[in-house]
C-alpha positions in Angstrom: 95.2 96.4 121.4 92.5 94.3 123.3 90.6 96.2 126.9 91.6 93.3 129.5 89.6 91.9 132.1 91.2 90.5 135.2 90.6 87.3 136.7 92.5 85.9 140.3 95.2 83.4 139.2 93.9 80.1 138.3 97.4 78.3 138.6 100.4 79.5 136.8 100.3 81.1 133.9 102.1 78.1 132.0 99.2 76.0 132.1 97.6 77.9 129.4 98.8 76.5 126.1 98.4 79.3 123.3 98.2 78.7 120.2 100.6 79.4 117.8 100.2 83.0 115.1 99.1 81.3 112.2 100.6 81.8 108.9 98.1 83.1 106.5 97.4 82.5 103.1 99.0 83.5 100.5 96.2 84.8 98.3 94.7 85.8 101.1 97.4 87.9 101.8 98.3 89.0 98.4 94.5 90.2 97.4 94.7 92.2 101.0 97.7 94.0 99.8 96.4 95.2 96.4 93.1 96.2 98.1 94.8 98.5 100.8 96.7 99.9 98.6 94.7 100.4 95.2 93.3 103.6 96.4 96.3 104.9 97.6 98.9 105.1 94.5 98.1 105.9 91.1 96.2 104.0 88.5 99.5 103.3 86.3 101.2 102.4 89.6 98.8 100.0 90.9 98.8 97.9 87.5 102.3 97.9 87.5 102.5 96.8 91.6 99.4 94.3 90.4 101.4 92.3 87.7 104.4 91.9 89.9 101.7 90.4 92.6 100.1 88.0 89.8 104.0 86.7 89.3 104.9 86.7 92.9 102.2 84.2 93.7 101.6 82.3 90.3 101.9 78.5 91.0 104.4 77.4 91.6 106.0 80.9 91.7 108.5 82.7 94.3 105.4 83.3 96.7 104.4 79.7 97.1 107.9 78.9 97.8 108.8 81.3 100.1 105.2 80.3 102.1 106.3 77.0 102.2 109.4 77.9 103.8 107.3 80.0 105.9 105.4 77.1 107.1 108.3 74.9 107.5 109.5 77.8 110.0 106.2 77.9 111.5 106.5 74.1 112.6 110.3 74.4 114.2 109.2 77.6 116.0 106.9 79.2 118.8 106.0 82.3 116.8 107.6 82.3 113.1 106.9 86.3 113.2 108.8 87.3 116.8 112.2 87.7 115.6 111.4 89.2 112.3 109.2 91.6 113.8 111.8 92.4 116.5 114.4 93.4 114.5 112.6 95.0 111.7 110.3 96.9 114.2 112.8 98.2 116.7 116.5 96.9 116.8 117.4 97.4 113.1 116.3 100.6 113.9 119.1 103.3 113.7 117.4 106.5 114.6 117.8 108.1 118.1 115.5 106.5 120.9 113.8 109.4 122.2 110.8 111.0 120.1 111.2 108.5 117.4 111.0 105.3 119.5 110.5 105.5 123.2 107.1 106.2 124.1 106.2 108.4 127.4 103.3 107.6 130.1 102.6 110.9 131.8 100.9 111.1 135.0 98.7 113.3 137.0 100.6 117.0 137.9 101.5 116.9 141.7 101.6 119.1 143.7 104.7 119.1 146.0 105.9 121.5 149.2 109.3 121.0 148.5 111.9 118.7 147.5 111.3 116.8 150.2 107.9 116.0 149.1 109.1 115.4 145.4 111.4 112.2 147.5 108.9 111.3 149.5 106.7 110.9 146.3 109.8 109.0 144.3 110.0 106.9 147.7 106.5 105.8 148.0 106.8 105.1 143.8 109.8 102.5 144.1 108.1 100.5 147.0 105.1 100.0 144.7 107.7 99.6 141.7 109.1 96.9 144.1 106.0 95.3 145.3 105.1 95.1 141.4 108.4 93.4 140.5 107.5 90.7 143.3 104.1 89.8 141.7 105.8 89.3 138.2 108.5 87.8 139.7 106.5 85.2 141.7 103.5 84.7 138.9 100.7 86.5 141.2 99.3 88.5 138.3 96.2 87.9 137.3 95.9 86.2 133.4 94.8 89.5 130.9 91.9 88.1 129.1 90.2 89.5 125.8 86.7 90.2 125.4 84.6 92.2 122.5 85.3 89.8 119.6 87.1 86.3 121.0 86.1 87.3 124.4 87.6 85.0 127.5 90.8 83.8 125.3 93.5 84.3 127.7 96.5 86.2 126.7 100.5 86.0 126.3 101.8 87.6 129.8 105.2 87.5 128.7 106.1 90.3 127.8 105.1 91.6 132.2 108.1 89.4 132.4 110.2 92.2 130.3 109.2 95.2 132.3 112.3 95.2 134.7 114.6 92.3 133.6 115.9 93.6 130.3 118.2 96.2 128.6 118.6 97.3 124.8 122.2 97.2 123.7 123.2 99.4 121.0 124.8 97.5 118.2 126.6 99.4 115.3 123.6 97.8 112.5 121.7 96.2 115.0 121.0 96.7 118.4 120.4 93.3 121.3 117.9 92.6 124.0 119.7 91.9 126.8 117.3 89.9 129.1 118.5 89.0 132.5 117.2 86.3 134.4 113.9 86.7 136.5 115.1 87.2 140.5 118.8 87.8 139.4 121.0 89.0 142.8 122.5 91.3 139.5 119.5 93.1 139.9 119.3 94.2 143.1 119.6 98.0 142.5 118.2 101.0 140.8 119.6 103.7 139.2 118.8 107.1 140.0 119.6 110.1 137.9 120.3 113.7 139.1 121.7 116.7 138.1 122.6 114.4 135.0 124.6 112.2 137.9 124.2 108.6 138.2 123.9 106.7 141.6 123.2 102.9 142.5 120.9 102.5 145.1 121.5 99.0 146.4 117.7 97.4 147.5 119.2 94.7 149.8 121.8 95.9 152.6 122.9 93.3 154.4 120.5 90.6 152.9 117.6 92.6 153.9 114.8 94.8 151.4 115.3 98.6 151.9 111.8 99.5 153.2 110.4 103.0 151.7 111.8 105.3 154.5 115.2 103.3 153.9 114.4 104.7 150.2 113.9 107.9 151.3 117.2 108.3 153.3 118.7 107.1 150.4 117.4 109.4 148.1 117.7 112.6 150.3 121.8 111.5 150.3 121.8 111.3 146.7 120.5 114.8 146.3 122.8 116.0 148.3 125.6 114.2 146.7 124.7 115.4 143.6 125.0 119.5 144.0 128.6 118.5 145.2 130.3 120.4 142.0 133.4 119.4 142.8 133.0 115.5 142.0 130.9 115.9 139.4 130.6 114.0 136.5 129.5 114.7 132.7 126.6 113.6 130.9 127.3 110.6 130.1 123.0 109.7 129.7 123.4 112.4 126.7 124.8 109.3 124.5 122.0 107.3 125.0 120.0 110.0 123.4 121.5 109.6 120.2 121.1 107.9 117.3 122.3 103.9 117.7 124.7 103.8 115.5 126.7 106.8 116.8 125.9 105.6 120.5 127.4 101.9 119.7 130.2 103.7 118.3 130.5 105.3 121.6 130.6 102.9 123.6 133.4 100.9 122.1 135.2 103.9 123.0 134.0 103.7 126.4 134.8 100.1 127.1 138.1 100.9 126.6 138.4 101.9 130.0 137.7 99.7 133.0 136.1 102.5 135.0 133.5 102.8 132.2 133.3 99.1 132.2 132.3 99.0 135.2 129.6 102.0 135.2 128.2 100.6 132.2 128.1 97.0 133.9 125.9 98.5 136.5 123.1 100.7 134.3 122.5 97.2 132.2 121.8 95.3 134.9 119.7 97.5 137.0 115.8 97.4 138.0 115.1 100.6 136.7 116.2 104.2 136.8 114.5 106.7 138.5 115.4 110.6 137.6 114.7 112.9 139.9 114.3 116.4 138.2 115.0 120.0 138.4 111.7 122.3 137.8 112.2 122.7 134.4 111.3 126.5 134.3 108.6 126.0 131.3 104.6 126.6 131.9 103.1 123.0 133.2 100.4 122.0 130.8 99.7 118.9 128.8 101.5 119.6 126.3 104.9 120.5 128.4 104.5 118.0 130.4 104.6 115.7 127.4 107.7 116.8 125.7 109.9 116.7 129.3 108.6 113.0 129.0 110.0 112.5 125.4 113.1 114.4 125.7 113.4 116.2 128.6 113.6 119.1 126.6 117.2 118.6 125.3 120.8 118.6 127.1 119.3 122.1 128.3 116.8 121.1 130.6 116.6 117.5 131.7 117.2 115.9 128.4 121.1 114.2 129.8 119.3 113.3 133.1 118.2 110.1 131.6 119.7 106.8 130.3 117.2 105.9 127.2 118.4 102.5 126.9 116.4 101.4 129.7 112.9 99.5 129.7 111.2 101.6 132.6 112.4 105.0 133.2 110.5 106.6 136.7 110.9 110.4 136.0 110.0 112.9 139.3 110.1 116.1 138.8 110.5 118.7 141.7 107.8 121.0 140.2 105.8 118.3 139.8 106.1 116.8 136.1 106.2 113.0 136.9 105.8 110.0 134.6 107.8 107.5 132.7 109.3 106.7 129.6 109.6 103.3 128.2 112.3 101.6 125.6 109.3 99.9 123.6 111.1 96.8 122.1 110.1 94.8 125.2 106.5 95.2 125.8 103.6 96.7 124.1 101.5 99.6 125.8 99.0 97.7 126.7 101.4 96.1 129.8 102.7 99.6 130.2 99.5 100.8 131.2 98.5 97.7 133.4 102.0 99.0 135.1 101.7 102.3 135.6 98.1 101.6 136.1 98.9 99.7 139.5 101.4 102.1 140.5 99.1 105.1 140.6 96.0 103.0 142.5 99.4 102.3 145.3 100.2 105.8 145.1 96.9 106.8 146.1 95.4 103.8 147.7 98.6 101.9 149.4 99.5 104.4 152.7 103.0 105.9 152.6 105.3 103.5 155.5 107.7 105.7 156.9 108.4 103.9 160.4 111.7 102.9 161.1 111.1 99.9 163.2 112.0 97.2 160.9 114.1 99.8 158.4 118.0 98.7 158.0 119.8 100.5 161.0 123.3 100.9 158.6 122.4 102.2 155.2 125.9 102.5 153.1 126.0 106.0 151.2 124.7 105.5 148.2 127.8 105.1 144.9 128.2 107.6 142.6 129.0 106.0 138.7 132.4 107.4 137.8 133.2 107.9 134.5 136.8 108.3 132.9 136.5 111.0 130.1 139.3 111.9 127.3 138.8 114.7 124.4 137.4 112.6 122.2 135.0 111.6 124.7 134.1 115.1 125.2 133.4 115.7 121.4 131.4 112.8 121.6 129.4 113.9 124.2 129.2 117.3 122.5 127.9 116.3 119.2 124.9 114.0 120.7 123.8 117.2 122.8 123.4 118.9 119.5 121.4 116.1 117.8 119.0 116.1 121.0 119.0 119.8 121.0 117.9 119.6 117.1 115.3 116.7 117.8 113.8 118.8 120.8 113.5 121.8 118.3 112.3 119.9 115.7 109.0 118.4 117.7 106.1 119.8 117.4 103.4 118.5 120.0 100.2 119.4 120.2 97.6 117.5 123.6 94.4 118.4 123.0 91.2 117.5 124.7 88.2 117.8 122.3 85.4 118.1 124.7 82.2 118.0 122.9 81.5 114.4 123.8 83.3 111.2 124.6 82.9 107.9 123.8 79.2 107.5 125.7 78.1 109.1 122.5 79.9 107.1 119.9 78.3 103.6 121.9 74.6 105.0 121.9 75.0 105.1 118.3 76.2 101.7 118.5 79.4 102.3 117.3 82.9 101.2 118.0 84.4 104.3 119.6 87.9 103.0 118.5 86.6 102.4 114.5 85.1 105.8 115.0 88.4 107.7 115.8 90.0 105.9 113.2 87.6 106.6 110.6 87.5 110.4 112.1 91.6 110.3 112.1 91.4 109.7 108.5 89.1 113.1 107.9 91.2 115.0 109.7 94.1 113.6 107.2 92.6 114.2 104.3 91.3 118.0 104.9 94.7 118.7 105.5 96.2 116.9 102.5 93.4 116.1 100.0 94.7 112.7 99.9 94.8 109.4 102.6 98.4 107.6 103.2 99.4 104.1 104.5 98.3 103.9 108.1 99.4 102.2 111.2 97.0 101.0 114.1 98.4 98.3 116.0 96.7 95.3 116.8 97.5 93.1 119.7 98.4 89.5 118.4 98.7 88.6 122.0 95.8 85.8 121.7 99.1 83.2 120.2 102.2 82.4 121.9 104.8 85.4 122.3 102.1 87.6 120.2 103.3 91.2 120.1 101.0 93.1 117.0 100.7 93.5 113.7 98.9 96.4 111.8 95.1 97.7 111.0 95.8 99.4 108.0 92.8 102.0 108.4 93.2 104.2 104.9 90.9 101.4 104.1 88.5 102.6 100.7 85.6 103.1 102.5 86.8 105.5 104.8 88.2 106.8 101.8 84.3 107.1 100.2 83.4 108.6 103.8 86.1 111.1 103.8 85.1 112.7 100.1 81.6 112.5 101.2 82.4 114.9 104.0 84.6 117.3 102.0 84.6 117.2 98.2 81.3 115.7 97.6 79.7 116.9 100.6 77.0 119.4 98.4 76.2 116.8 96.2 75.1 113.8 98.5 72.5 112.9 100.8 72.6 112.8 104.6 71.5 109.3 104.3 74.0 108.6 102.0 77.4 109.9 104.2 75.7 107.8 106.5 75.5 104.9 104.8 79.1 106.0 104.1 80.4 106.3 107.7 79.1 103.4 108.4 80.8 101.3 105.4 83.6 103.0 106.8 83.3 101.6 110.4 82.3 98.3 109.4 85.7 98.1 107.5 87.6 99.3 110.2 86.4 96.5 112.3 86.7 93.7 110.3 90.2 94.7 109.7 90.6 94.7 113.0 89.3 91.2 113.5 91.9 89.8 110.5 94.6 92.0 112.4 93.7 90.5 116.0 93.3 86.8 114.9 97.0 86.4 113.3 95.8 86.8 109.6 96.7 90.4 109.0 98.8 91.2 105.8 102.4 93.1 107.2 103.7 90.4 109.7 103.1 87.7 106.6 105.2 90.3 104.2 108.1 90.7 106.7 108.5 87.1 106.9 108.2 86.2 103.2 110.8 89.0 102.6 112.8 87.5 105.5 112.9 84.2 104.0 114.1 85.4 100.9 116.8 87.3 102.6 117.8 84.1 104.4 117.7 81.6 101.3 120.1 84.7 100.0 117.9 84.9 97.2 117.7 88.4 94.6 115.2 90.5 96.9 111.8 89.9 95.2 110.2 92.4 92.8 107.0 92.6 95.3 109.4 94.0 97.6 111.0 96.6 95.8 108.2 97.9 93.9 107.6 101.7 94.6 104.1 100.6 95.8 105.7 98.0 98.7 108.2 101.2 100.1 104.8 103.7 100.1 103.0 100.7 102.4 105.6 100.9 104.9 105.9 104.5 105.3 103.1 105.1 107.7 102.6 109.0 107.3 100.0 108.5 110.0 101.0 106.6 113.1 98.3 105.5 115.4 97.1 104.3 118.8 94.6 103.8 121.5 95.8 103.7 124.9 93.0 103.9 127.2 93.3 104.8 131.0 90.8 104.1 133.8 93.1 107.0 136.0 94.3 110.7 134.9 97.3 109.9 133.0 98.0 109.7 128.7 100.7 108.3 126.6 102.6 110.0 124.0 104.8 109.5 121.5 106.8 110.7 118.4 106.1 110.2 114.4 107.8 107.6 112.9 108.2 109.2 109.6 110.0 112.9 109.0 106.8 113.8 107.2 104.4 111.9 109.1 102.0 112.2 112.4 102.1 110.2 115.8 98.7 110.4 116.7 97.8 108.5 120.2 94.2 108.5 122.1 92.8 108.1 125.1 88.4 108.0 124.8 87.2 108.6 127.8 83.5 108.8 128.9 83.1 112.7 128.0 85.8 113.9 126.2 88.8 111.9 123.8 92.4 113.0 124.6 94.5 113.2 121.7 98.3 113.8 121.6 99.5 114.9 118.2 103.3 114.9 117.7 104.8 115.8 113.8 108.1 117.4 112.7 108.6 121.7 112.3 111.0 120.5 109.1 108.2 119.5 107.4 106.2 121.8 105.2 104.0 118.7 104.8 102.7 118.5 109.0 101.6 120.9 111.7 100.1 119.6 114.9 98.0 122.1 115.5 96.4 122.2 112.4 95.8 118.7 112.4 94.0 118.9 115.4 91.5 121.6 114.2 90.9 119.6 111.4 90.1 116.9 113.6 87.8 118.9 116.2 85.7 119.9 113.0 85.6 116.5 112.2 84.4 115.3 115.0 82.0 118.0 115.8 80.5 117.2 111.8 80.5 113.3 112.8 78.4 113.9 115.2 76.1 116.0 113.9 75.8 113.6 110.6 74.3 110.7 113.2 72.1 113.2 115.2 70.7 114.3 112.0 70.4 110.5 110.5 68.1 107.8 111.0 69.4 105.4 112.8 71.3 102.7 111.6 70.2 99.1 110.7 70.4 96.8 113.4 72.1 94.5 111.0 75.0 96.9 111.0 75.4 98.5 114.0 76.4 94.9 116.2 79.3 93.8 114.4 81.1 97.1 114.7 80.5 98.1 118.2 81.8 95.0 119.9 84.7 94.2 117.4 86.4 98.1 118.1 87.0 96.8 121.3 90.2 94.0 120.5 92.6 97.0 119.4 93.5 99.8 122.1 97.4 100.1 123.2 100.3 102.1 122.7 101.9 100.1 119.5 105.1 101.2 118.6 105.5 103.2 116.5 107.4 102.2 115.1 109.9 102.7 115.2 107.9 103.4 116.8 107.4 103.1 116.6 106.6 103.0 115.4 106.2 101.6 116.7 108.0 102.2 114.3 103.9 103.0 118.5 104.1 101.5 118.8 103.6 102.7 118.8 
C-alpha cells in the first residue's frame, strides 16, 4: 500500500473527485494470467489452463461478453469491484475471525506500577480514541496523498470513516456490514471487557463528554465490579471467536431472549471496545505479545475477554501487553496505522488531564451486559472455547528482527526496499520448498473512488530465475549474472506493482467476470474451474508491508492451512518480520522460514557488495515505484486478507 504524505485540509474531502477503478482489458488481463501462472503449474497443466484461456476470450466468446457486462456495471456504479471484492475477500468468509482474519497492531511494552497505572494508561488511550473520532467525525484530517510513482494524487479517505461507525454481523453464508451513521447519539458508549465481563461506559452523562479522569473513575468501578463472583456472567465474547457460521447460528439462539437482545443491541452499536487484561502469566517478548493480540491465547488466558466482531478492539494489559486488534473488512492497514499512529504520538506527546474542575460531578455506575443462558447455550459456549483453544495450539508465530541492515542499505543500492523483500520472501520460499506458489501482496487501489486493493502477484518468473540462481544454479553462474538476475527480479516486482496500483491488475478483473457470470446464472466458466484458476487463489504465501514511524508492528495469521502470513516492517537498520503458519502442517514451520530468510538476506547482500553496480538505466524505475505498496492487506481472509492482509 502507498507511504502517505499529509497535507492541512484544503476544504472537505468531497471536493476531490476520484476517478473511478478502471476495468481492464481483457487480453490484457488474460495474457497476465497465463504469465503469472506458467511457471507455477506443470507443462501439461498450463496447455490445458491455456486453451481454455484462448476460448474464454475468442471473439465474440464468454470473455468479451461477460467484459461488456463488466463495463455496463462499471457505468451504473462508483467502483464495479467494491462489492465483489467485499464479499469474496471477507464476508463470504466462514472461518473463525481471529488468526485467520483479524489482524493485530501491537504496541510498545509498558511498563506499569500497578493496575492503577494500567487505567490510567486505558484512560489517557480513549481521550485520544475520542479526540480521533472528532477529527473523522468533523472532516479535520488531513487528505493521504501518494507519492513514489503517481505522486500528489490524493486518496479515498473513506474507509477513516469506518474506523468506529461500523460492526460485522455474522450471517449463516454471509456475513453484513453494519455501518451506523457518522455522529449517531447510538454511539455514545464503549464497551469495556474484563474478566471476560462486559460493561457500557456511557461518554455523555447528562449531555456532557466524560473528560479522561471521568474515564478513569469509570474504569476503576468497572474493575471492581468485575471480581464480584457472585454476578458474574459467562463468556459470552467466546462465540465471537468462532467460526461464522456456527457464531450466526448462535445467535439466533440468543435473540430468542430479550435480555440477549438487548446486550447484543448495545456491543453493535458501540464506539469501540476496550479490554482490560489480566497479566497473562507467559514471558513478554515479541512474539508473545503477538499471539495475546491474535487470540489472547485461547478461552484460557484472555482469548473470551474480547468481542471479535468489532472494527477497533483497544486491548490493555495489566502486565503491560497493549495493542489492538482490528475486524479487517472495513479498512485496510494502511488507516489502521495512521490510527494507531496518532494515538501513540497523544500517548506520549498529549499530557495526561486528570483535574476535576470541569469533570461531570454525578457519574452513574457503569452497566454490566446481562446475559440469559440455557444448556444449550452452555454447550455452545463450550464447543467455541475448544475451537479457539485448537486455533491457539495450532499457531505457530515466529517475530523476528534480522538485524544485519535495514532498508538504508537496500536504497544506496538504489533499490526498492519493498521489491527487495519480496523478491527476498520468495528465496526464503523456495529453499524451503524447492518450488515458488501463488503469492499475495496487496496493493492499495485507493487512487479511485472507494479503492480498497487488489494483488501483486510476486512469484513472478524472474524472481523465479533469481531464486535458482541463488540455490540450484548457484555454482554454475556468474556473480554478474545473479545480478543481472536480482535485478530482472526487482524490476518485475515493480512494474507489477505499478499495474496493481493503477486499477489494471488481473484478480479484481477475475472476481468480477466470474461474478457476472454468477449473476447472469450462467454454467460457471471453464477458466474458472480449471485446476490452474483454484491454485491462483490459494496464496500459500500471504504478504505485507506495514511500515511504522513509532515502536509498534502488525501481525497476522495465514490464510491458507498450508500456507505463511508473512507481514514487515523495514525500518532504517533492521526489517521486522512476523511469520505466522499452522503446527498441522508438515508443509510450514515459522521458524524455519525465517532462517531461511536471514540467509537470504545476509547472501542478498553480499551478491550487491560483491557486484558492480547496476546501470543507471535500471536502478530508477525500481527504487521509486516500491514505494506505492506498503499496508496490512488482508489477508485474506485475510486475509487474507484473505491481509490483508
Amino acid at each position: 500500500m502507498p507511504i502517505l504524505e499529509r497535507e492541512p485540509p484544503k476544504g472537505r474531502r468531497e471536493s476531490y473527485v476520484l476517478p473511478k477503478v478502471p476495468v481492464p482489458p481483457l487480453k490484457q488481463t488474460l495474457d497476465m494470467y497465463l504469465s503469472c501462472m506458467k511457471h507455477l503449474v506443470k507443462e501439461e497443466q498450463y496447455q490445458k489452463t491455456k486453451a481454455i484461456v484462448v476460448k474464454f476470450g475468442e471473439p465474440g466468446g464468454t470473455g468479451e461478453l461477460l467484459q461488456k457486462k463488466l463495463l455496463e456495471r462499471s457505468d451504473k456504479t462508483y467502483n464495479w469491484v467494491y462489492d465483489y471484492w467485499l464479499e469474496d475477500m471477507y464476508l463470504n468468509q466462514r472461518l473463525a475471525l481471529p488468526v485467520n482474519s483479524n489482524p493485530a497492531m501491537v504496541f510498545p511494552k509498558q511498563n506499569f506500577k500497578d493496575r492503577k497505572d494500567s487505567l490510567r494508561f486505558a484512560a489517557h488511550l480513549i481521550t485520544g480514541v475520542l479526540e480521533y473520532k472528532e477529527r473523522i467525525d468533523t472532516r479535520v484530517l488531513p487528505v493521504d496523498f501518494a507519492r513514489g510513482q503517481l505522486a500528489g494524487t490524493p486518496l479515498c479517505m473513506k474507509q477513516y470513516y469506518r474506523l468506529f461507525n461500523t460492526y460485522r454481523l455474522p450471517g449463516h453464508k454471509r456475513d453484513t456490514l453494519v455501518i451506523h451513521k457518522p455522529g449517531s447519539t447510538e454511539q455514545e458508549h464503549i464497551i469495556v471487557a474484563c474478566k471476560n465481563q462486559f460493561f457500557v461506559l456511557d461518554l455523555v452523562v447528562n449531555k456532557k463528554k466524560l473528560k479522561e479522569m471521568d474515564i478513569l473513575t469509570q474504569l476503576e468501578k468497572i474493575v471492581k465490579m468485575a471480581e464480584n463472583s457472585e454476578e458474574r456472567q459467562p463468556p459470552f465474547g467466546l462465540l465471537t471467536s468462532d467460526g461464522r457460521t456456527e457464531w450466526a447460528q448462535a445467535r439466533e439462539v440468543l435473540i430468542k431472549d430479550s435480555v440477549n437482545r438487548e446486550s447484543l443491541a448495545v456491543i453493535e452499536k458501540c464506539l469501540c471496545v476496550l479490554c482490560l487484561d489480566n497479566p497473562s502469566g507467559m514471558e513478554v517478548g515479541d512474539t508473545s505479545r503477538a499471539l495475546l493480540m491474535l487470540h489472547g491465547g485461547g478461552h484460557e488466558k484472555m482469548g473470551a475477554n474480547r468481542w471479535y466482531d468489532k472494527p477497533m478492539q483497544f486491548i490493555v494489559g495489566e502486565d503491560g501487553v497493549c495493542g489492538t486488534v482490528c475486524e479487517h473488512s472495513p479498512f485496510e492497514g494502511i488507516v489502521l496505522v495512521a490510527c494507531t499512529e496518532y494515538l501513540m504520538k497523544f500517548m506520549t506527546g498529549s499530557p495526561s488531564k486528570m483535574g476535576r474542575a470541569t469533570s461531570v460531578s454525578e457519574l452513574p455506575t457503569p452497566a454490566r451486559l446481562l446475559w440469559k443462558t440455557t444448556p444449550h447455550i452452555q454447550s455452545l459456549l463450550k464447543a467455541s472455547a475448544e475451537r479457539l483453544q485448537r486455533l491457539v495450539r495450532d499457531l505457530d508465530m515466529d517475530v523476528h528482527k534480522f538485524e544485519v541492515y535495514g532498508k538504508e542499505f537496500i536504497k544506496k543500492q538504489k533499490m526498492s526496499p519493498d521489491a527487495y523483500i519480496q523478491v527476498a520472501l520468495q528465496l526464503a520460499f523456495y529453499r524451503c520448498n524447492g518450488r515458488l506458489v501463488s503469492t499475495y501482496e496487496s496493493a492499495s487501489i485507493r487512487r479511485f473512488h472507494e479503492g480498497r486493493v487488489d494483488n501483486i502477484r510476486s512469484a513472478t518468473s524472474e524472481a523465479l530465475a533469481f531464486v535458482k540462481a541463488m540455490t540450484d544454479e548457484k555454482a554454475s553462474l556468474s556473480d554478474s549474472e545473479k545480478m543481472k538476475r536480482l535485478w530482472d527480479a526487482i524490476n518485475a516486482q515493480t512494474n507489477y506493482t505499478i499495474t496493481a496500483i493503477t486499477g489494471l491488475g488481473i484478480d479484481n478483473h477475475l472476481l468480477g467476470l466470474r461474478e457476472i457470470a454468477q449473476e447472469l446464472k450462467m454454467e460457471r466458466p471453464q477458466i474458472f474451474t480449471d485446476e490452474t484458476y483454484v491454485a491462483s487463489n490459494q496464496f500459500i504465501l500471504s504478504t505485507s508491508q506495514v511500515p511504522t514511524t513509532v515502536e509498534m508492528f502488525c501481525c497476522y495469521g495465514p490464510v491458507v492451512p498450508n500456507g505463511y502470513g508473512c507481514c514487515y516492517n523495514p525500518q532504517s537498520d533492521h526489517l521486522l518480520f512476523s511469520v505466522t503458519s499452522f503446527h498441522g502442517s508438515t508443509e510450514t514451520c515459522s521458524a524455519v522460514f525465517i532462517k531461511a530468510l536471514d540467509e537470504g538476506l545476509v547472501e542478498m547482500r553480499d551478491l550487491c557488495r560483491k557486484s558492480n553496480k547496476p546501470q543507471s538505466s535500471a536502478a530508477p524505475a525500481a527504487s521509486k515505484a516500491g514505494e506505492n505498496n506498503q499496508g496490512a492487506g488482508s489477508k485474506l481472509p485475510s486475509i487474507l486478507q484473505k491481509t490483508g492482509k
